[in-house]
C-alpha positions as CSV (number, residue, x, y, z in Angstrom):
1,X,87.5,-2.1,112.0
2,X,88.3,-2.9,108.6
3,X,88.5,-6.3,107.6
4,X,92.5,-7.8,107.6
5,X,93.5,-4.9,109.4
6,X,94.6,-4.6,112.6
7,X,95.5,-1.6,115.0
8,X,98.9,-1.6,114.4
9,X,98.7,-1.7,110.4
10,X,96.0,1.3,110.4
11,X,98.8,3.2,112.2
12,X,101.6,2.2,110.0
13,X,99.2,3.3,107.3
14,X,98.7,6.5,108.8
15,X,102.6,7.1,109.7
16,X,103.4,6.4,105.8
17,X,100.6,8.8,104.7
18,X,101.9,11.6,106.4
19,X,105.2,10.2,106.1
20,X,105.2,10.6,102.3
21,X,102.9,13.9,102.4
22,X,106.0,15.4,104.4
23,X,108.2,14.4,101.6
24,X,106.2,15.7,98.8
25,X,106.4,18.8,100.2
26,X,109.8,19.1,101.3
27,X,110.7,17.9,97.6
28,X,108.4,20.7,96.4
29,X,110.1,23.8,99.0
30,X,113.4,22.1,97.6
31,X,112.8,22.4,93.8
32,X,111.5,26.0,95.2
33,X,114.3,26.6,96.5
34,X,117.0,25.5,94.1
35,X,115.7,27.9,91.6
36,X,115.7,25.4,88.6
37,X,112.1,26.0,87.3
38,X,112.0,28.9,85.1
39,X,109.6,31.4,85.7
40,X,110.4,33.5,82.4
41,X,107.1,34.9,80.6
42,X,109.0,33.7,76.9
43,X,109.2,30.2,78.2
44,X,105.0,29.9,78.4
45,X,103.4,27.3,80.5
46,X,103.4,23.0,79.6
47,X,100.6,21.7,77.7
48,X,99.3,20.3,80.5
49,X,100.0,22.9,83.1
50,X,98.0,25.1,80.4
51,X,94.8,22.3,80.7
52,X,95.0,22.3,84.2
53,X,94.9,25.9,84.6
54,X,91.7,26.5,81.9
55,X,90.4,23.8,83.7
56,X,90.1,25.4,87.2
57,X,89.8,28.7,85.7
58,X,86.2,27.6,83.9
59,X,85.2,25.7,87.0
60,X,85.6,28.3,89.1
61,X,84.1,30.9,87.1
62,X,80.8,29.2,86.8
63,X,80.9,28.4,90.4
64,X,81.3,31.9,92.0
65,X,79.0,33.3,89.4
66,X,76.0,30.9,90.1
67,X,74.3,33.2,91.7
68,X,74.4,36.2,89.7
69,X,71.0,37.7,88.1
70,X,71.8,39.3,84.8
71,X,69.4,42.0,83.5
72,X,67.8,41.8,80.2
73,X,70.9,43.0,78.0
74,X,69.2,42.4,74.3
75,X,69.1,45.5,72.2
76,X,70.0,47.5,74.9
77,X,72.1,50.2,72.9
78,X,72.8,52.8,75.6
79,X,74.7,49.7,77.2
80,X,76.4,48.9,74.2
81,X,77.8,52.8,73.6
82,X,78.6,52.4,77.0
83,X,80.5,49.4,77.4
84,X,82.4,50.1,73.7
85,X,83.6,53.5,75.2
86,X,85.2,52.1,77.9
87,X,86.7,48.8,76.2
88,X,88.1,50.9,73.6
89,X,90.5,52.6,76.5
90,X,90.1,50.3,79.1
91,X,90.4,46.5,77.3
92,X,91.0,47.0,73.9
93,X,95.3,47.7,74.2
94,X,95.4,44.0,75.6
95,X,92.7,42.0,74.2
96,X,92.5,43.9,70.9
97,X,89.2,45.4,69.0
98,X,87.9,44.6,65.3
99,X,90.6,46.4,63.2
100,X,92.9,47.4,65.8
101,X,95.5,44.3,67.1
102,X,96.5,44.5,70.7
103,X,99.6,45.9,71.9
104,X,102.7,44.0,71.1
105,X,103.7,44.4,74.9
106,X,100.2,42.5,76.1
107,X,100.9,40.0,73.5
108,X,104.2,38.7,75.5
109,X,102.4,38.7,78.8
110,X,102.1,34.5,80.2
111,X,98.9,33.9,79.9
112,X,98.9,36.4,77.0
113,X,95.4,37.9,76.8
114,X,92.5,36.3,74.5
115,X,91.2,38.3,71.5
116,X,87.8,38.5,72.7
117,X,85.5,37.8,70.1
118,X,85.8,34.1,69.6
119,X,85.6,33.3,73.3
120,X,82.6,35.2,74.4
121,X,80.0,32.5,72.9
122,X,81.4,29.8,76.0
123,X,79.9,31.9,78.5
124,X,76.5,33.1,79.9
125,X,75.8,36.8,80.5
126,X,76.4,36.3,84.7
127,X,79.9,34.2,83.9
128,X,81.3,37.4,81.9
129,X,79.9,39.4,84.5
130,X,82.0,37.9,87.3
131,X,84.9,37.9,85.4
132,X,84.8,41.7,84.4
133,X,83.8,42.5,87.9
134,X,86.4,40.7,89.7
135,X,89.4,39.7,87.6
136,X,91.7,36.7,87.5
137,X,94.7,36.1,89.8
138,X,98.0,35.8,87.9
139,X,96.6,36.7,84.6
140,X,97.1,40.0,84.7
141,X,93.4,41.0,84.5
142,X,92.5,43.8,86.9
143,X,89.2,43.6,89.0
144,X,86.6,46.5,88.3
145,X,88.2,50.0,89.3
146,X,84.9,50.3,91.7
147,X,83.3,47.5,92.7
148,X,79.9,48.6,93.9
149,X,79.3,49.9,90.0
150,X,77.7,46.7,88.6
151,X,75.5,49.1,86.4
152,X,78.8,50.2,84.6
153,X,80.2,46.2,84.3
154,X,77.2,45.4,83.0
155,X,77.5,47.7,80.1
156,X,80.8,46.7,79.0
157,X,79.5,42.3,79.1
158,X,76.5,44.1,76.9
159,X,79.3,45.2,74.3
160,X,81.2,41.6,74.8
161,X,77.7,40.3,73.6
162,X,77.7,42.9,70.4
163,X,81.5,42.5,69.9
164,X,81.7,39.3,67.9
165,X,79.7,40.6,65.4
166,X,81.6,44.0,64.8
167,X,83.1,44.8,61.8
168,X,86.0,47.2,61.8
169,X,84.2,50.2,60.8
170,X,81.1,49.3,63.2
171,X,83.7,49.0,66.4
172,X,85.4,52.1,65.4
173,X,81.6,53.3,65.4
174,X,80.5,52.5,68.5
175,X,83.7,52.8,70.4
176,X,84.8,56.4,69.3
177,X,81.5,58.0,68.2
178,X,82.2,61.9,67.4
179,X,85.4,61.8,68.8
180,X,86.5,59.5,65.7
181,X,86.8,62.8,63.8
182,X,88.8,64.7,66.1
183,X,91.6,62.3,66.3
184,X,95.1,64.1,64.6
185,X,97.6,61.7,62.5
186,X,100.8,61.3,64.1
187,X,102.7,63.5,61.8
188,X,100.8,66.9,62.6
189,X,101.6,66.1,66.7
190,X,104.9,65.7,65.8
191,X,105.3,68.9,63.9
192,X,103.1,71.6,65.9
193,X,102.7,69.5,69.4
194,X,99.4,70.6,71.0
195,X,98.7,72.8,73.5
196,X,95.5,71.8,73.9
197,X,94.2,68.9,75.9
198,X,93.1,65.8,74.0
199,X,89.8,65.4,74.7
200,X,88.9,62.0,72.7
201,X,88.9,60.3,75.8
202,X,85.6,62.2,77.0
203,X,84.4,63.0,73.5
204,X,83.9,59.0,72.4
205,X,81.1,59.3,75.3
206,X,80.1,62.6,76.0
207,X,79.9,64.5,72.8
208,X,81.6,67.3,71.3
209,X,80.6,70.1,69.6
210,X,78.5,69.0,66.8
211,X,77.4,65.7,68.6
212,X,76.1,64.7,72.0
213,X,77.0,62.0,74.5
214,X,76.4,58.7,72.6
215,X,74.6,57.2,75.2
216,X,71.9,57.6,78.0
217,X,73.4,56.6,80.4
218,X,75.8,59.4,80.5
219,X,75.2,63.1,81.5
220,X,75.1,66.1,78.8
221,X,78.3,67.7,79.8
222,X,78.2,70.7,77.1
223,X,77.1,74.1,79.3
224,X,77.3,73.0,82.8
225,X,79.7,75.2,85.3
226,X,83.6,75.2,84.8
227,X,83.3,74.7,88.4
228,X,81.2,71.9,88.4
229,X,83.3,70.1,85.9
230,X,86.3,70.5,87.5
231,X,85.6,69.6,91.1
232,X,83.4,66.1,89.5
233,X,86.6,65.1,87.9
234,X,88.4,66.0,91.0
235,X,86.5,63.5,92.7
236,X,86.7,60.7,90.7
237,X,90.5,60.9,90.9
238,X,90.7,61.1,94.7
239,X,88.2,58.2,94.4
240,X,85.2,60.1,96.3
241,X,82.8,59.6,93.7
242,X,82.8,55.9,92.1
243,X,83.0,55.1,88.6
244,X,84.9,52.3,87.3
245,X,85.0,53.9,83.6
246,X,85.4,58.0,85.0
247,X,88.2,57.6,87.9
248,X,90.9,55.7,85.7
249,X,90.6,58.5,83.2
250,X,90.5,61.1,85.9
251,X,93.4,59.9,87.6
252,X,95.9,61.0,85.2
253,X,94.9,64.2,84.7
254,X,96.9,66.8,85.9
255,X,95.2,70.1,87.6
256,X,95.3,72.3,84.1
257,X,94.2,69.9,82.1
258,X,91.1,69.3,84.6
259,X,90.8,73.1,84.5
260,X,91.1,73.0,80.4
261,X,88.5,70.1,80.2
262,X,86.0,71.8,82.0
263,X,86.5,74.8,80.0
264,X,85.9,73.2,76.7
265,X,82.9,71.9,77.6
266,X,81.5,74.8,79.8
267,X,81.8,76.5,76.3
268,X,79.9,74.5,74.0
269,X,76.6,74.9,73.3
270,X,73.7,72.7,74.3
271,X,71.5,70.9,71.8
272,X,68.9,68.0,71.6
273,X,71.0,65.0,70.1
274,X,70.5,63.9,66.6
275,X,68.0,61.2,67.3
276,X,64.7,61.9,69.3
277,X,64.8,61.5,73.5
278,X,63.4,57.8,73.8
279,X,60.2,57.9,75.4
280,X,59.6,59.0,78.9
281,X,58.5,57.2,81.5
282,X,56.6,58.9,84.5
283,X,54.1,61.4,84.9
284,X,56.4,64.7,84.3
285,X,53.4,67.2,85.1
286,X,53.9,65.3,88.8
287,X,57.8,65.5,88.2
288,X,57.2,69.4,87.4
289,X,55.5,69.8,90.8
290,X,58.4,68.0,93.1
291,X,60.8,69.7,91.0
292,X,59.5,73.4,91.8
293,X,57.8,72.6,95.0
294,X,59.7,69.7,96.4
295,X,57.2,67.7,98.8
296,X,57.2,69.2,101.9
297,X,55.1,66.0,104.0
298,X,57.8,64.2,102.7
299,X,60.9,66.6,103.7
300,X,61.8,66.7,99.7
301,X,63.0,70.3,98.6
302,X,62.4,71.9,95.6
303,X,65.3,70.6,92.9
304,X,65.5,73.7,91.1
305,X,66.7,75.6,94.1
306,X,70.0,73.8,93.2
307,X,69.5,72.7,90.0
308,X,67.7,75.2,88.2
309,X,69.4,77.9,85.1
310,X,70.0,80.0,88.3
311,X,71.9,77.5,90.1
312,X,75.1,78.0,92.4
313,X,77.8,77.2,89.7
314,X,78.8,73.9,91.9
315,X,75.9,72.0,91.3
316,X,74.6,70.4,88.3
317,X,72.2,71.6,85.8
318,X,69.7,69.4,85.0
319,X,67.4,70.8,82.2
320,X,67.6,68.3,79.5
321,X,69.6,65.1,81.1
322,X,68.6,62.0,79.9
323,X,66.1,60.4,81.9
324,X,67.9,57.2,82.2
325,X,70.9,58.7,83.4
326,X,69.1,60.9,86.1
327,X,67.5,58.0,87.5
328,X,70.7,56.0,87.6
329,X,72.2,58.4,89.4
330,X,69.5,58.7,92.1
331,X,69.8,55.0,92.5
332,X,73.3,55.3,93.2
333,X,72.4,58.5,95.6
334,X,69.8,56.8,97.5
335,X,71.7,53.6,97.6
336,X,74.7,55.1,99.4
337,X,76.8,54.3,96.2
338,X,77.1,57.8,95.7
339,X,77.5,59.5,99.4
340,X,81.2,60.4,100.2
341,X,81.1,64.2,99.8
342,X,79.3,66.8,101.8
343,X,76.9,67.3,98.5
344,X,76.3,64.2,97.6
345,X,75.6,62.7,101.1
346,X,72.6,65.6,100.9
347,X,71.4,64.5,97.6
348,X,72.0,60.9,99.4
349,X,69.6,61.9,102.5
350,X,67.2,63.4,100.1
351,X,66.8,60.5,97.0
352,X,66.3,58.1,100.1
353,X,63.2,59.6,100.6
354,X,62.0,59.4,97.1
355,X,59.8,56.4,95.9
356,X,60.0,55.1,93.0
357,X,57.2,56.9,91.1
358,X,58.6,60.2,92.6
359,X,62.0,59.5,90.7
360,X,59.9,58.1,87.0
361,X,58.1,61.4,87.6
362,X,60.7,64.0,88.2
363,X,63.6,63.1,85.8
364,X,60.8,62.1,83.7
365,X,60.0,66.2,84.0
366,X,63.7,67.3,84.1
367,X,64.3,65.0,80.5
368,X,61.6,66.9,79.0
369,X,62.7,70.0,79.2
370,X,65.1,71.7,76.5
371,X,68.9,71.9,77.0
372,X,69.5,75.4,78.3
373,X,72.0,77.2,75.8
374,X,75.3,78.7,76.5
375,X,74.0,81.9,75.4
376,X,71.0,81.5,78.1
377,X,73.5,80.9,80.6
378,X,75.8,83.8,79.6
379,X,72.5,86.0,79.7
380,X,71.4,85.0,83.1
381,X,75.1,85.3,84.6
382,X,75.0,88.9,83.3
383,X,71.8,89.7,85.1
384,X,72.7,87.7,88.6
385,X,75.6,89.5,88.7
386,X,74.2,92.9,90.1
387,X,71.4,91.2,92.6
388,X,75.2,89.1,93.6
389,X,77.0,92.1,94.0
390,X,74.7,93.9,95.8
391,X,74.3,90.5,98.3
392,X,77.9,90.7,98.8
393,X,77.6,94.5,99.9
């Protein structure tokens, strides 16, 4: 027992603790209830409401992001194209961009959203990580679209590392690419309207016509199958195939103007990209075997049974990928990431059995190979089409 306190004191104590804890929050369901604190957005928070907040904000931040790993990030450019493409869309109308202010409406939200740049020096790689990923309760800041994509939030905290250092013209740069010269001044949409879809959105990553994707980490779209297109971006609006940066785009597309994208690119011509392939990793000559042969000990098929020049129109073509991307989408495959369709949960099955020297090897093989041209692919649809028509009979 505590000295100069007897039983009878403790309980008093005890009744006037809980006594008063009653109180408090009786006052607080009161002032709830009367309705007298103003909630309004214009009215912004006290000064030391505002502390408090920032306060349990940063502690919790660096709390639930202790035990994140973050890759090596430094001079990783395909990251950097990456992450720019999507913050241009994604972040950019609310936290703004070098040269291009946020929108007035994101400026009136309470908390209104930080311009970017001069806060990214108070965190570590992990802390911006977590925060991307997951978001912040009553800020207004959305968590990650997917959340088993950490390769895709990892590219957008490689941009926040890059984006303090941006000038206007280097942000446009990174963040538009090719597209940058497609985009139309408000006058000539006013006076002839378009009755063609707007395809910045994809062109800022995956090329155009005179320009391929901007980084490796994203597929040559120029020459695949209409098909193919269509039913990928399909998927990532139904939410079937995961993509934190593909499905928000996706989603508000309507079924022509899926049908119109694919087109477009279906119709371009394939090239090698302005700058040379980085170097490839992985014995191709081995790649070349799996790819024709498959490994039968190992229940691997041949890939160019599906993803050969020949291929059914609803599978990819391969020929000419970037190796990153290739393997990054095997990982996803063999990781179940990427299983929610009747294809993919065969690639699934299939990359599960690959090692890890198998996959260096064989996009290694597939990277190597030139970009089959829309005029190759016209040619050999002209001389499937009697050995098809004759099947069919």
């Amino acid at each position: 027992m505590i000295p100069g306190f007897s039983t009878p004191r403790l309980r008093a104590l005890g009744s006037w603790i809980v006594g008063s804890l009653v109180a408090v929050i009786c006052a607080a369901l009161l002032f709830a209830w009367s309705g007298l604190y103003n909630i309004a957005a214009s009215s912004g928070h006290l000064a030391v409401t505002r502390a408090f907040l920032e306060f349990g904000m940063t502690n919790s931040v660096r709390t639930q992001s202790a035990m994140i790993e973050a890759p090596n990030l430094v001079n990783d450019v395909d990251r950097v194209r990456l992450g720019a493409g999507h913050y241009q869309g994604g972040c950019a109308p609310c936290h703004g961009a070098p040269g291009e202010p946020a929108n007035p409406i994101a400026k009136h939200m309470l908390p209104p959203p930080p311009t970017l740049a001069p806060h990214v020096k108070r965190w570590q790689d992990k802390h911006l990580f977590w925060i991307v990923k997951h978001g912040m309760k009553y800020t207004g800041m959305p968590a990650w679209a997917s959340q088993d994509r950490d390769d895709e939030v990892w590219a957008v905290v490689a941009f926040l590392r890059r984006l303090p250092h941006l000038t206007p013209e280097g942000y446009r740069e990174l963040a538009y690419g090719s597209a940058s010269a497609q985009r139309r001044p408000v006058t000539a949409l006013l006076s002839s309207g378009s009755d063609t879809p707007d395809i910045a959105a994809c062109a800022k990553c995956h090329g155009t016509k005179s320009a391929g994707p901007t980084s490796s980490l994203v597929p040559r779209l120029a020459g695949q199958s209409e098909t193919y297109l269509a039913q990928a971006l399909r998927d990532y609006a139904e939410n079937s195939r995961q993509s934190g940066i593909m499905e928000p785009i996706a989603a508000e597309l309507d079924e022509l103007t899926v049908k119109a994208v694919a087109a477009y690119y279906a119709g371009l011509e394939r090239h090698r990209d302005r700058q040379p392939e980085p170097s490839l990793t992985g014995d191709h000559d081995a790649g070349e075997k799996i790819a024709r042969n498959g490994a039968p000990e190992e229940a691997i098929p041949s890939c160019l049974s599906c993803h050969g020049q020949n291929a059914a129109e609803r599978y990819p073509r391969l020929a000419g990928q970037p190796q990153r991307y290739l393997a990054l989408q095997l990982g996803l495959f063999r990781s179940g990431v990427r299983a929610n369709t009747e294809r993919a949960r065969t690639m699934a099955a299939i990359a599960e059995r690959l090692s890890d020297r198998q996959i260096a090897q064989v996009t290694a093989y597939f990277a190597s190979l030139p970009p089959l041209s829309l005029t190759q692919n016209m040619r050999d649809a002209a001389v499937d089409a009697p050995a098809k028509q004759g099947a069919q009979r």
